[in-house]
C-alpha positions in Angstrom: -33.2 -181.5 25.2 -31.0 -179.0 22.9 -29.6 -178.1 25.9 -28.4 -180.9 27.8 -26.3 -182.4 24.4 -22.6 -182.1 24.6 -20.8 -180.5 21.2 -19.7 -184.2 20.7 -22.9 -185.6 20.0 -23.5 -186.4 16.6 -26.8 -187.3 14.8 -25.6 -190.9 14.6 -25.7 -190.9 18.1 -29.3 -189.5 18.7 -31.4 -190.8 15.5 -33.6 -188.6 14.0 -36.5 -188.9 16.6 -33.7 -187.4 18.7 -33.0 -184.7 16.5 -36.7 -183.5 16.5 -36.8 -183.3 19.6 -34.1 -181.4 20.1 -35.4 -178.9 17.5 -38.7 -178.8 17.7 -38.6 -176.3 20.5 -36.8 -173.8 18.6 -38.9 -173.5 16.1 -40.6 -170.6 15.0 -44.3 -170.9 15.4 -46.5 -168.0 13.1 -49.6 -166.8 13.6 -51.0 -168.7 10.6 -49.9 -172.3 11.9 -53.0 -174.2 12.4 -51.1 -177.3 12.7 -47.6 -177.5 13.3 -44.7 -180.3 12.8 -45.4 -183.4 14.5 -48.4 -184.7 11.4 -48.3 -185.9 8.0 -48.8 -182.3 6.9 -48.9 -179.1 8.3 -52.1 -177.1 8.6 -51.9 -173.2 7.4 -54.0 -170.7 6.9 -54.7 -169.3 3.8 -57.0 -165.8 3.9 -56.6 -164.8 0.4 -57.5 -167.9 -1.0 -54.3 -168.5 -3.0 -51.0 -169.1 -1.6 -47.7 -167.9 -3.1 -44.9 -171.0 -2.7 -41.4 -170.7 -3.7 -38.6 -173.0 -2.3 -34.6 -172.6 -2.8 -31.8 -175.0 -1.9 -28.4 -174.3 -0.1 -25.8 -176.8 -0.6 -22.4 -177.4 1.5 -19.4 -176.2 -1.1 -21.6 -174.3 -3.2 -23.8 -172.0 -1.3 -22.1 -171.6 2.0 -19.2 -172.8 4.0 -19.1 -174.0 7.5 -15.6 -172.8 8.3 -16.9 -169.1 7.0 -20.6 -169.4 8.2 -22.4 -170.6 11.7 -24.9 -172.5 11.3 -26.9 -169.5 12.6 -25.9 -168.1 9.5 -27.0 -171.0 7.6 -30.1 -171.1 8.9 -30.6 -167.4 8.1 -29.6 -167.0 5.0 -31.6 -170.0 4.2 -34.7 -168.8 5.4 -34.2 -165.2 4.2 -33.6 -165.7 0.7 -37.0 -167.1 0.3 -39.1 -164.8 2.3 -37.2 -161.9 -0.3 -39.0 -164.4 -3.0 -42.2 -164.3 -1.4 -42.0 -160.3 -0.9 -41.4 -160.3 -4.8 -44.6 -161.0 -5.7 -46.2 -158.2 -3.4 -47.2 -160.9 -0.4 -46.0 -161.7 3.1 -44.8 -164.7 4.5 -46.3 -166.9 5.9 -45.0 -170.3 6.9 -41.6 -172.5 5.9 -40.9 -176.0 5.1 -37.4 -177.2 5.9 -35.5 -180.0 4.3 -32.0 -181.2 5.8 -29.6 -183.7 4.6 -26.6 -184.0 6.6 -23.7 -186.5 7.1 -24.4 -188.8 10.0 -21.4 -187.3 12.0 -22.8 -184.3 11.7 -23.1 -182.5 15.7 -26.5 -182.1 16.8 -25.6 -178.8 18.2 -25.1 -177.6 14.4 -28.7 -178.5 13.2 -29.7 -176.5 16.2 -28.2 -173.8 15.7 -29.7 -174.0 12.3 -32.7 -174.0 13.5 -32.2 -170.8 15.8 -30.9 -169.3 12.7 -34.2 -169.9 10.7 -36.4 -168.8 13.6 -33.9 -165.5 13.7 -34.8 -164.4 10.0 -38.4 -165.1 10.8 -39.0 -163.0 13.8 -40.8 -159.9 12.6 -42.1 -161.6 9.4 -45.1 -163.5 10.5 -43.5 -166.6 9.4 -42.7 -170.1 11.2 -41.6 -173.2 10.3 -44.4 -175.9 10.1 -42.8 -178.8 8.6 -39.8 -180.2 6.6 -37.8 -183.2 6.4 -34.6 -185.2 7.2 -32.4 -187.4 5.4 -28.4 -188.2 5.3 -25.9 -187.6 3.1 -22.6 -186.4 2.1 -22.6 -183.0 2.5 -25.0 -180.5 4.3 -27.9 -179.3 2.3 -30.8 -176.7 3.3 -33.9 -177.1 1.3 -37.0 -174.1 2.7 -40.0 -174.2 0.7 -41.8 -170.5 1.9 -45.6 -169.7 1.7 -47.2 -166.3 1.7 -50.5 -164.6 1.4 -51.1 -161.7 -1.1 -53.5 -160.2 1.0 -56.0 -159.4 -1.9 -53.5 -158.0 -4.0 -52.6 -159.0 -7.5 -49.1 -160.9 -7.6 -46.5 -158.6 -9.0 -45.2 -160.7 -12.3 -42.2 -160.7 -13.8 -43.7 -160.1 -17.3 -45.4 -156.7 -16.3 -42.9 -154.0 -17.1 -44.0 -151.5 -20.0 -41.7 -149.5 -21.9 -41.7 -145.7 -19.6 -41.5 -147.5 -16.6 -39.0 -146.3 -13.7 -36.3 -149.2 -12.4 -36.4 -148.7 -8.6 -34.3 -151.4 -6.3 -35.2 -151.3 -2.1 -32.2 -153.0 -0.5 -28.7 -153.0 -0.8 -26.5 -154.4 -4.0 -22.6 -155.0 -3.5 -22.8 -155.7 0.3 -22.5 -159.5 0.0 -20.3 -160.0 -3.3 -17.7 -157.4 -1.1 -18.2 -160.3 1.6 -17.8 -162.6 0.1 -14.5 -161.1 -1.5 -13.1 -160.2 1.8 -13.3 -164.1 2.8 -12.0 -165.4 0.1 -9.0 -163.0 0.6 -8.8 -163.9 4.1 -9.5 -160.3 5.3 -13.1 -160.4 7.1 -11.9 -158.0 9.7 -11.5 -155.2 7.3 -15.4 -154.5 6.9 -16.8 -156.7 9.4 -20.1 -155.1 8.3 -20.0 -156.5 4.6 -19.2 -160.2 5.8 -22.4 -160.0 8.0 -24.0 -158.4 5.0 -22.8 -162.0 3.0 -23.7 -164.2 6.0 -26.8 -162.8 6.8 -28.6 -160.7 4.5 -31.2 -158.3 5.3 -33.9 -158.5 2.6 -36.5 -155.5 2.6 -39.5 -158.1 2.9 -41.6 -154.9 3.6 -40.6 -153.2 0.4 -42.6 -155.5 -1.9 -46.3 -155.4 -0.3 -45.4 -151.6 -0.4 -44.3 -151.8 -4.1 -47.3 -153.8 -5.0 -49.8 -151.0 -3.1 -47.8 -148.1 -5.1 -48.7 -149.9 -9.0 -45.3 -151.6 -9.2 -46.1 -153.2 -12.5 -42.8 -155.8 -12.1 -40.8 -157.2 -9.4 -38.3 -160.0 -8.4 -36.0 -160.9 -5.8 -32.2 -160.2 -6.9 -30.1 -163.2 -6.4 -27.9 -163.7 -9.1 -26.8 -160.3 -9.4 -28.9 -157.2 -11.0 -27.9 -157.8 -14.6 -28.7 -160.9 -14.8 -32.0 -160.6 -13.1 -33.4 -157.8 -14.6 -32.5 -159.6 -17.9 -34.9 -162.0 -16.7 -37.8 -159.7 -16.2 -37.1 -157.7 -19.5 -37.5 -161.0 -21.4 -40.3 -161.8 -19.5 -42.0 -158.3 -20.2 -41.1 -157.7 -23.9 -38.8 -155.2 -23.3 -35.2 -153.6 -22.8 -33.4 -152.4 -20.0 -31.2 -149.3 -19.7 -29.7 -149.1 -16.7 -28.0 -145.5 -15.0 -24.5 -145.9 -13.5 -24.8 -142.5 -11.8 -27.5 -143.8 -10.2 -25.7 -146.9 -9.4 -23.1 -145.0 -7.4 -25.7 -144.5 -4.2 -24.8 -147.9 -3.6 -21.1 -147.3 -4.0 -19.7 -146.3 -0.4 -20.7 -148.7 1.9 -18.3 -150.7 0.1 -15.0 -148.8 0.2 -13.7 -150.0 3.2 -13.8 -153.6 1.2 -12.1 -152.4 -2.2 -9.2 -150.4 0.1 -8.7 -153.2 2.1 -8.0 -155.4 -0.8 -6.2 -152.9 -3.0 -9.1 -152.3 -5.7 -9.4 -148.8 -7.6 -12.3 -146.7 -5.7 -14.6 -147.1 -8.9 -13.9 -151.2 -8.5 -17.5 -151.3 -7.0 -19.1 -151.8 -10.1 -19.0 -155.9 -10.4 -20.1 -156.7 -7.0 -23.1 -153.9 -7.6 -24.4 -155.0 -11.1 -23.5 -158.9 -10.6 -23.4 -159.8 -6.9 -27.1 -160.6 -5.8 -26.9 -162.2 -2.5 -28.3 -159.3 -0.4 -31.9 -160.2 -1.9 -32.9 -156.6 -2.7 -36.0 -156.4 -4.5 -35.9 -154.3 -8.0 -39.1 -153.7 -9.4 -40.6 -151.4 -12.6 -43.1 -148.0 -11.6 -44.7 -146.3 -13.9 -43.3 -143.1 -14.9 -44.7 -140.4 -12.5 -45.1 -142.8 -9.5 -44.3 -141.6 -6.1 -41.1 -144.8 -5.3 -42.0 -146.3 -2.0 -39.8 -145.3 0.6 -36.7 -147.3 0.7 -36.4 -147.5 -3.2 -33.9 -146.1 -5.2 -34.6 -145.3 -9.5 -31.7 -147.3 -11.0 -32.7 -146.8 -15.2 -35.3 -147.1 -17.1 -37.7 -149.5 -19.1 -37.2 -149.0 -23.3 -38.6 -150.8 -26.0 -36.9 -153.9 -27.2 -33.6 -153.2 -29.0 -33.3 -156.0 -31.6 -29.9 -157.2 -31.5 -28.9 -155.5 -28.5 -29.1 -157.8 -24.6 -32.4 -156.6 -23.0 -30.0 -155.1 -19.8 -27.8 -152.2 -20.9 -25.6 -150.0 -18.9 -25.6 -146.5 -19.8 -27.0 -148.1 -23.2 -23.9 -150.5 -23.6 -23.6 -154.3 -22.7 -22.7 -154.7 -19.0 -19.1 -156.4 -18.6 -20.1 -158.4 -15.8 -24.0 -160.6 -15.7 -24.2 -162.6 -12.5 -23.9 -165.8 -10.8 -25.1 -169.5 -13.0 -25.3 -171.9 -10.7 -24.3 -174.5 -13.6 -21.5 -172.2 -15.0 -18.1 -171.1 -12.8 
């Protein structure tokens, strides 16, 4: 059906029987789906016995922008930032549930493409959509609930990180705050690369059943920026954080062509690296002596708690910059 609708075509004019259908075939179907959309409930299997669930919301405005963004981008970046959650904890994905609301006027053709989107940032993780749920309203907003299986693993905690430890991050940091910044400055041309990396991040899902085999004894997704998560898993654990800035710079010069292209000092990297978190790397504690899984780089080290001091230090200072509130500007 997707095919034959015209970019006119709204959701008023095709209901939302008429919108499942024109979805439904795009779907992503996993391996685990015992029972797909079209019931009550979905029907997943579950090998371990336990199932990891995480959900995350996008909303129009806030999150995303549909004059920046495709709704192939949507759809992505949607789907991807909760797979990065359920590669956190040391599992791999298994199935999503999808919640839209959407203003009646809406095109089908957009909520299509969203749908493409999701089932793009699911190939290669075992994952597919099984279920979700529409309603109107407003302004567009993407709700994906993820589930995941730990494979007999433990979950990798938050609260796990023991003074000693390495800090090791798998992923990139900076690539979508520089993005982000390039749009905002009207300039995506000038690193094409780095918009991508803010429309569509690249999560290293792989990195955190590998983490969890190597004795990570902490992990979490990065989204709102490494100081400001990392001060949620040293308050979690009990302990401090003390963070290397030479270290830091191997994530420095994929973003030069963004601070030369809007005028910043060639150190300038520092914010986007320390508080921009949309690139869902994972960072996760070792401990010390541990061989990092490949694709992780040692960014600091785990200390004792420092009484009066913030439990994320740079270089054993307070950071300037923390990270994204969704309830602050």
């Amino acid at each position: 059906m997707a095919d034959d609708l015209a970019s006119t075509t709204t959701l008023a004019d095709v209901g939302e029987d008429g919108l499942l259908a024109a979805i439904f075939p795009v779907l992503p179907v996993a391996p685990s789906t015992l029972i797909g959309p079209g019931d009550d409930t979905a029907v997943v299997r579950a090998p371990d016995g336990r199932v990891v669930v995480t959900t995350d919301v996008l909303v129009e405005g806030r999150d995303f922008r549909r004059d920046w963004s495709s709704p192939q981008d949507v759809g992505w970046k949607a789907a991807a930032q909760n797979l990065a959650d359920v590669a956190a904890m040391g599992a791999v994905p298994t199935a999503l549930v999808v919640g839209l609301v959407a203003p009646a006027e809406l095109p089908v053709t957009w909520a299509v493409g969203l749908a493409e989107g999701l089932a793009a940032a699911c190939a290669g993780t075992g994952a597919g959509v099984v279920g979700g749920d529409l309603s109107s309203g407003p302004v567009v907003m993407v709700s994906v609930t993820a589930l995941g299986d730990l494979q007999g693993r433990p979950a990798v905690l938050r609260s796990g990180a023991r003074p000693g430890d390495v800090v090791a991050v798998a992923g990139r940091l900076g690539g979508s705050a520089a993005g982000l910044a390039l749009l905002q400055a009207g300039r995506p041309d000038a690193a094409p690369d780095l918009v991508e990396a803010h429309r569509r991040p690249q999560p290293p899902y792989e990195a955190g059943p590998a983490a969890a085999q190597a004795g990570a004894t902490a992990m979490l997704d990065v989204s709102d920026g490494l100081v400001r998560d990392l001060g949620r898993l040293a308050r979690a654990s009990g302990v401090a954080i003390d963070l290397d800035w030479s270290q830091l710079t191997a994530f420095a010069a994929p973003l030069a062509p963004a601070l030369r292209a809007l005028g910043r000092p060639d150190n300038g990297w520092g914010p986007w690296v320390l508080a921009g978190g949309e690139d869902h790397p994972l960072a996760a504690t070792f401990p010390a002596g541990v061989v990092l899984p490949d694709g992780f780089t040692a960014v600091g080290q785990v200390l004792p708690p420092i009484e009066g001091r913030p439990p994320v230090l740079l270089d054993g200072e307070e950071p300037a910059v923390q990270g994204w509130d969704h309830f602050r500007p």
